[in-house]
Every structure is written in C-alpha cells, then in structure tokens.
N, C-alpha and C positions, 0 to 999 in steps of 0.2 A: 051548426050553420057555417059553410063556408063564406068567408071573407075578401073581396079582391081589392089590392090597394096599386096604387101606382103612382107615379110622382106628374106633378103639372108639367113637366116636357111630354108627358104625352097628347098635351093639347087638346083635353076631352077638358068641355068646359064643367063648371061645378053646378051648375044645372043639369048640363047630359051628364055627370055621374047620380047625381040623385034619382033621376029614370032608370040606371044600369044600376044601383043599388051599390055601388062601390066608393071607395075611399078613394079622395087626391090629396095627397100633400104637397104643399109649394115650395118650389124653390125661392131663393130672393135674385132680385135685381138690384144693385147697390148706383144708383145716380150720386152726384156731389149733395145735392140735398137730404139724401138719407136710403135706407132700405125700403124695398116692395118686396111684398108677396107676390109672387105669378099668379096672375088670373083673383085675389083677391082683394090685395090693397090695387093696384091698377088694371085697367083695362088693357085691352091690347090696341085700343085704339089712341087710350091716352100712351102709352109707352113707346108708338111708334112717331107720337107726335114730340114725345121728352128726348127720344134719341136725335131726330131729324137738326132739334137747338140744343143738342149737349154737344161742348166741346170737344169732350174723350168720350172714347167708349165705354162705356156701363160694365160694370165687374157682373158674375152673377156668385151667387153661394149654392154650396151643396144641402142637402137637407143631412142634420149631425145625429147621430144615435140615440138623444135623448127625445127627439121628435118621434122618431119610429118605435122608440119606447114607450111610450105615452097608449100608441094605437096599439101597440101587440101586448100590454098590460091590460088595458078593457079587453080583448077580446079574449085571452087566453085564460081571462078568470070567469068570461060567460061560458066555458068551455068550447068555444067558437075555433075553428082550423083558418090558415088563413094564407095568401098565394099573393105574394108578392112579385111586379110586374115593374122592374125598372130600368130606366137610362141605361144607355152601353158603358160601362167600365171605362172604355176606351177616352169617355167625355164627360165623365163627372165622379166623384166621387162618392155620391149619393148610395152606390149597388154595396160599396164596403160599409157606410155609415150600416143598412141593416143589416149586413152579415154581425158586426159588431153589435148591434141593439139584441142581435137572437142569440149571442153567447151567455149572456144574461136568465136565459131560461133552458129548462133541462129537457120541457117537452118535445115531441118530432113533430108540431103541426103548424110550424112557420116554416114556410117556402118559400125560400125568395131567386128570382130566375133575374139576371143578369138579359136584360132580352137583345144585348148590342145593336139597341136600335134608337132614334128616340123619335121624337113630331111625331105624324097620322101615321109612320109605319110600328111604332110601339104604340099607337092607338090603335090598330088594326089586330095586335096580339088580345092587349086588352078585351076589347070588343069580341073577340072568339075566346077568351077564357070564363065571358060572362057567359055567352051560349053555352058552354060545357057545363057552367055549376048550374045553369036554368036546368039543364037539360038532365041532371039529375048524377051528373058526372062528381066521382070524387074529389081532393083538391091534392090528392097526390097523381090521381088520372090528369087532372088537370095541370100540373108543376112540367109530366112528361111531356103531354102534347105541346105545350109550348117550348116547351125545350126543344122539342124533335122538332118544330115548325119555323122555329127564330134566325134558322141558316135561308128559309126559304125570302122571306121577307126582301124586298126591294125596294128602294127608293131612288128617284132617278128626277134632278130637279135644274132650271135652270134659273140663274144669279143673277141679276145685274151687274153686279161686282161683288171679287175675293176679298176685297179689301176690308170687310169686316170681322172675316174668318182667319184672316191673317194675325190682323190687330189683338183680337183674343187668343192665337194661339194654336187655332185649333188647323191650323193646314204653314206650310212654309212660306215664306219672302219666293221661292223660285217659283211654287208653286202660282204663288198667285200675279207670279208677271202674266200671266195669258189670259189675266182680267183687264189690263195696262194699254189691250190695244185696243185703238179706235173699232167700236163698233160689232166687238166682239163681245156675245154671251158668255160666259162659263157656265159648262155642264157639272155637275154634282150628283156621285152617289155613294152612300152608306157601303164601306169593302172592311169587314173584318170588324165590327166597329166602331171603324173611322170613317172620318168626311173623307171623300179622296175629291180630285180633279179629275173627272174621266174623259172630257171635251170640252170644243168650241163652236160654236156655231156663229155666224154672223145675223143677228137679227134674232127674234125668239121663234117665228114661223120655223125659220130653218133650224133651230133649234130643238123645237117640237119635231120634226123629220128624224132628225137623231137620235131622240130619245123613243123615236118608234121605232125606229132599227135595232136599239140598243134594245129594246125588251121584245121583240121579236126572235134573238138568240135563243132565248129559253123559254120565250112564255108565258102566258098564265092560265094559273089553274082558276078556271071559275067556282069554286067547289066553296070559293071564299069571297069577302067583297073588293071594290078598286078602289083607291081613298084617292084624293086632291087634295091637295093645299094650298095655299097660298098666304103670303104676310103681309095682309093691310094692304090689298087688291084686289076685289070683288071684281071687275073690270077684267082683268090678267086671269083671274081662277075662271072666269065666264069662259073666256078665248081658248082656254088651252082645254077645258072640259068638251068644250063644241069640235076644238080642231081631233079631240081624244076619241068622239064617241064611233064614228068610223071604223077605229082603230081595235075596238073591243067589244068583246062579245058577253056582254050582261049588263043589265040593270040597276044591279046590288051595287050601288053610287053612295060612297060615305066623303063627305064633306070634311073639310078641317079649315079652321083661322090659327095660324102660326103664332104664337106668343108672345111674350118676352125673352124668355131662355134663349130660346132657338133664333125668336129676333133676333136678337145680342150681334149673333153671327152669322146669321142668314143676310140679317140689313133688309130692306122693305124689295118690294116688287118679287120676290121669289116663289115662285109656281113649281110645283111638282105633282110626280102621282105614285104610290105604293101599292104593291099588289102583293100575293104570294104564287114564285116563281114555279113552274110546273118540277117533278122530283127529275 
C-alpha cells in the first residue's frame, strides 16, 4: 500500500485527510500560554482570535525526526511504500527533520519531495498525488510527477499587511515598507520557495486586477484544479472567488481555510488563489 503524508501547513484539514486516506502531521504554534498543534489542539478560528490579543507574535515549530519516525516505523514494517509531500525548505525546517528520520532505515520506499510550496498550493500537490496512488499509479511514478510538477505550482495572494511576515522573518524590514503606506495592499507570491513582495495595489479590487494580469503571463493549465484561500475570511474568499470566476476557465474549485502556521505570517484577511502554471 502506498502511503501519502504531509505536514498541516498544507491546510488540508484532518477530516479532509481521512476522506483522501492520507497522513497530517502538525506543526506547533507556541503562544505565552503554551504549545498547539495546527489544526488539532486549536482551531483556526480560535488561533486567529489568540493572535488578534497576543501581544507578540506566536513562534511556530518544525515537525523533529522522531515524529516522522514514529509514521515511517508503522508503515515500513506493514511493508507499506510511502511519499512524502512537505513545506518548502526555504520556510521550515520540517523537509530536513524527514530526510533525517529516513537515514534511519536501509529500505528505498520513503520518498520524501521538498514541494517549495506551502497553504492550498502544497495542498494542490497533495491532492494530485492522491489522484495518482487512486489511480493505480506507483509511489516512485508518484515522487516524479510531483517533482516535475512543484516548478509549475503558483500562488499569487494579497495581504493586508507585511508586517507579520516581517516580524517572523520570513521577508525583510525594506521589503515590507510597501505595506507602510496608506491604503496600499501587498501582493504576494511563492518565487524559488520563498514568500517574495511582487506588488501593490490600492484597495484589494485593484488588487485582484493585478493578480489577473500577473497569471495571465503564463497561464493555467486546466488539466488540474484552481485552489482559494483565505485566513479567517469567508467574506474576502467569497469576493475575490466571484471577482475570479470570469477570469478562469473550469470548475475543478478546491477551497482552502489558512491555518495557524501560515496564519503566524500571513496575519488575517489574506486571499489568494494557486493554480498549476501552463509548461
């Protein structure tokens, strides 16, 4: 039996993995009060209410080797193969904790894929790597096409403010002056990896303008589905789905609610959409 695991930044809740037959393991979120699991000890609804009255920023942790040891110990003595689907490198250090956990065994049937993605666009890999094992697909056919696929991946989101993304780390002080001015969005998308700054827009309408231009350069393949997201905004993911559908040609509509992880640094009201870019 192939096996697919992946870590809770990919925002597939633990209900929708039990439907897709797959593994999450969580990250934590560290508040002054103590550690959470993503997606198990808190909600995303209570975590965006804990960040809103926490004074600092919330730390998060990596998932450590002994965690991904625990899962590739059961499965490798049912003689089960199994395809790991994690966090970009670039932003956690989760992808090493299992390279380190599979040094530990001598077999070749832990795969683990680096997918430099994380939220509903490494849920988007996810989600097509369960297609492939349904579909009767190997889990080393499976390791490749996600591999070959993880360049194509796009996410294109707008902020309210950098200033969460700063605060954690995960972008510069220069960077995030152009969240600093009245009235101005910041655009965001996933480059190499990394969170980058790619725009500004004034207001998120003209925002959404931009980020259809900006995926208009290359495209989408519909050959795959279009994800949303949004963090603790059903309201803002309504808007920007409605102002989207115009804009794109299929159906295949995968929903996402943003986490805690991602919260951490996204910060609330963040809308975006992931697709896989034409070759």
């Amino acid at each position: 039996m192939i096996r697919i695991i992946t870590d809770s930044t990919s925002d597939i809740s633990q209900d929708q993995a039990k439907e897709m037959g797959i593994d999450i393991i969580p990250l934590r979120v560290n508040f002054a009060d103590g550690a959470y699991r993503d997606g198990i000890d808190i909600t995303n609804a209570e975590f965006y209410k804990k960040l809103a009255q926490s004074e600092e920023l919330p730390t998060t942790s990596q998932i450590n080797p002994y965690e991904f040891d625990n899962f590739f110990k059961k499965y490798t003595n049912n003689g089960d193969e199994i395809v790991c689907i994690l966090i970009s490198s670039h932003l956690s250090g989760t992808y090493q904790s299992a390279v380190a956990a599979r040094e530990m065994y001598k077999n070749n049937n832990i795969y683990i894929i680096d997918s430099q993605n994380v939220t509903f666009p490494l849920g988007l890999l996810v989600q097509h790597a369960v297609r492939l094992r349904d579909s009767g697909v190997s889990a080393k056919q499976i390791e490749q096409e996600i591999e070959n696929l993880k360049s194509r991946v796009r996410l294109v989101a707008v902020v309210n403010t950098l200033k969460y993304l700063q605060m954690g780390g995960r972008i510069s002080a220069g960077t995030a002056v152009v969240g600093s001015v009245l009235g101005i969005n910041p655009i965001i998308a996933i480059v190499d990896g990394k969170v980058e700054s790619v725009g500004k827009a004034r207001g998120r309408k003209q925002a959404f303008r931009w980020m259809i231009d900006y995926i208009k350069k290359e495209g989408i393949d519909y050959n795959y589905p279009v994800a949303f997201g949004s963090s603790n905004s059903e309201e803002i993911l309504n808007e920007c789905i409605e102002f989207f559908k115009p804009h794109i040609d299929t159906q295949d509509i995968l929903i996402s609610d943003i986490g805690s992880i991602v919260g951490t640094y996204a910060g609330p009201d963040a809308v975006g959409i992931s697709y896989i870019a034409k070759n």
